[in-house]
C-alpha positions, 0 to 999 in steps of 0.5 A: 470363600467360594462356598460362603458367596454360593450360599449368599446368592442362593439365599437372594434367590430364595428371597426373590422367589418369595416377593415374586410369588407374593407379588403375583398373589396380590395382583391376581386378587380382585379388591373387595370395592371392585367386586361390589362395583362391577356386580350390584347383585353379589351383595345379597342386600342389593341383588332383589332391587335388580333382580328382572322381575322386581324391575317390572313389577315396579316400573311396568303400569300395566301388571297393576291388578284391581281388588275384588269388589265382593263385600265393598260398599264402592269399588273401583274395575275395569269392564272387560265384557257384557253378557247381555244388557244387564251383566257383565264381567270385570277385569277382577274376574267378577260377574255383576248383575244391576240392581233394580232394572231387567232387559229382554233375555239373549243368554237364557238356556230355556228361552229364546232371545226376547223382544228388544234383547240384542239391543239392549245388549249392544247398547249396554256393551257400547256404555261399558266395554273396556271402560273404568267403572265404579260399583256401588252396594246396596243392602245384598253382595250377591244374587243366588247365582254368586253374581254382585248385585250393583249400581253401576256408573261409568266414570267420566273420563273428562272433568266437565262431564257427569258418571253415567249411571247404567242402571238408570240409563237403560230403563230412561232409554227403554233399553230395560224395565224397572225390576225391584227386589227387596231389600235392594230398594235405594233407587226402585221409585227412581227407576219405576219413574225412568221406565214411565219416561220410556214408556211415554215417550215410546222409546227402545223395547216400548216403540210400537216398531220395536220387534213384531212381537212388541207389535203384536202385543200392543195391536192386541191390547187395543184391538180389546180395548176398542172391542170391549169399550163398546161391547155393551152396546152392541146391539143384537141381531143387528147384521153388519155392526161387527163389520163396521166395528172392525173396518172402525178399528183398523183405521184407529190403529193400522193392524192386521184386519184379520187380526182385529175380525178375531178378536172382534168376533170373539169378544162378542161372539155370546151376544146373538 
């Protein structure tokens, strides 16, 4: 009787030790739904929308890239700076060259920087720096310097104002000269009519007090004109008509009087 109830007793505790273990199993196990709750990146179909750098990329304006513009008839960038008065670079990376105008060189390796150039530079930063434009082709994608040839327009940042049109802008203002290269030829007669308008109205590279080398060129080219307007009746060996030639041409254009007695005496220095 003893052995048979020692036997019994040790079957129950085998049995308890058993449920305990299972019991213990079971509760040390994390639940499936659990797992999936608490760590969103463990299912390998969610994790790429929480991974940190997909976050960024969609929530983050500021990574958003613009196209290259190279064989778009209109294109849309961002201007990140001006070489001179007529180039600048985008924020793709491109170097743009307008079409159908040219401004005195500031950047060129042979020459100096030219009458009016700095200006001009200044003039088309001030227009385009970090500012959106829209870029339109004409028949040519690029110059032979790998440049994108464009009409370039500064889009408005208000409604009720117009694009400028840069191209146009600087020749109207006398920031640049009009410069037609076929077969970009769309706006050639535009431009050739804005650098009369200029030119008329002595504004930028074509007022008389632009730079001394601007001003050297026009008293010269009037200094010939007068000169030669009279030359034919010049009379000779008639003493002090030159001098009274040159005092007449420094009161009609106010340049240096040793400047007009040059030319004066050159022009009519064969008739004795």
């Amino acid at each position: 009787m003893a052995q048979k109830t020692r036997l019994i007793f040790r079957n129950k505790s085998l049995v308890s030790v058993i449920i305990l273990a299972i019991t213990v199993l079971v509760n040390s196990r994390p639940s499936q739904a659990a797992t999936s709750a608490k760590d969103p990146d463990w299912h390998p179909t969610i994790a790429p929308f929480y991974a940190e750098e997909n976050i960024k990329v969609n929530t983050n304006a500021d990574t958003k890239k613009y196209a290259k513009c190279s064989n778009q008839a209109i294109c849309v960038a961002k201007v990140t700076s001006a070489v001179d008065g007529d180039t600048i670079y985008l924020s793709t990376g491109e170097k743009v060259r307008y079409i159908g105008v040219d401004t005195p060189e500031t950047k060129h390796p042979t020459k100096k920087v030219e009458c009016f150039g700095q200006e001009a530079f200044e003039e088309n930063k001030r227009l385009i720096q970090n500012k959106t434009v829209r870029l339109e082709k004409d028949v040519s994608d690029k110059d032979r310097y790998g440049r994108l040839l464009r009409y370039v327009y500064v889009v408005s940042e208000s409604t009720d104002k117009e694009d400028i049109f840069v191209n146009d802008y600087l020749a109207r203002k006398g920031y640049a000269s009009a410069a037609t290269f076929p077969p970009d030829v769309k706006f050639s007669e535009q431009f050739r009519l804005a650098e009369r308008e200029a030119r008329e109205h002595q504004k930028g590279l074509w007022a008389p007090s632009a730079c001394e080398e601007k001003k050297i060129d026009i008293w010269d080219r009037e200094i010939k004109a007068e000169t030669n307007s009279v030359k034919k009746d010049y009379p000779k060996n008639h003493r002090g008509f030159r001098e009274s030639l040159v005092k007449d041409i420094l009161n009609a254009t106010g340049a240096p009087i040793d400047r007009i007695g040059f030319w004066v005496y050159s022009l009519l220095k064969d008739i004795k």
